[in-house]
N, C-alpha and C positions, 0 to 999 in steps of 0.2 A: 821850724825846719832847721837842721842842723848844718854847719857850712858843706858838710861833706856831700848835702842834698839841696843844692840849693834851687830856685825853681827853675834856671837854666839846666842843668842838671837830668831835676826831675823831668821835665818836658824835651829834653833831647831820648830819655831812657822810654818817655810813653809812645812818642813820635816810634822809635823804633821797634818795638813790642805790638805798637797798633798797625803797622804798616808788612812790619812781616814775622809776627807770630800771633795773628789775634786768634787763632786754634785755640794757643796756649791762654790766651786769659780765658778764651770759654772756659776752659780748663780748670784755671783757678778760682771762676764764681761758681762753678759746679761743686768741686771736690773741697774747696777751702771756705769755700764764702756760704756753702749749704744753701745757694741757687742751683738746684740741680735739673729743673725743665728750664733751666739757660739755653737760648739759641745762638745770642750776639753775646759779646760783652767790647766794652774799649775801656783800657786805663786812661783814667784820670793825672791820675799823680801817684809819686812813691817819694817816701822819703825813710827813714832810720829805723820805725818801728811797722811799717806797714803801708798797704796801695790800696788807694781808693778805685773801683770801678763802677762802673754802671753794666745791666745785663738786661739783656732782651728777654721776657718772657711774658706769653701770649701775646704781645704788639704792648706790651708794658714797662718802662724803663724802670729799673730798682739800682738804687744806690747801693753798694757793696764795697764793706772796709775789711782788707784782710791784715789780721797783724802777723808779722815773721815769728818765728821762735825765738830769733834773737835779735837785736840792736843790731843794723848794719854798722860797718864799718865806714865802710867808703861806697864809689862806685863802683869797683870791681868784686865789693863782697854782695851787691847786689845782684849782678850779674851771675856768679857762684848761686846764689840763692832762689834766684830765679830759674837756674837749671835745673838744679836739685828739685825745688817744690814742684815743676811739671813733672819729672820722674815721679816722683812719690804720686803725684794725683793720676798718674795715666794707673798706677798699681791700685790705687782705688777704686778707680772707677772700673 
């Protein structure tokens, strides 16, 4: 993990994602992660090339690693990328 991710970091950004946007990770094991009879999902972790989740389907937990398009930069290019990639996957889906 890179300093820019570090697991303080990471687990302030999952905390915040699992608490109030977990739509948006359904979201992401659906359209990114090709879990698409996803019901639940919660992040794991995220660091610089990509976030680990886990996803509900049929009462079954599946591991799910999505990598970015690019290298994060920091926290706030996380944050950018995490808006963007729900936009793109609501157009997908």
């Amino acid at each position: 993990m890179s300093d820019q991710f570090s697991a303080e970091i990471s687990s302030r950004i999952c905390k915040h994602m699992n608490e109030d946007h977990a739509n948006a990770i359904v979201i992401y094991a659906q359209a990114f992660g090709g879990v698409t009879d996803a019901t639940d999902a919660e992040m794991l972790s995220i660091d610089a090339e990509g976030m680990n989740l886990t996803a509900q389907v049929n009462e079954e937990t599946v591991p799910v690693r999505i990598q970015f398009d690019h290298v994060l930069a920091d926290a706030e290019d996380a944050h950018q990328t995490l808006i963007a990639m729900v936009k793109q996957a609501r157009v997908k889906l």
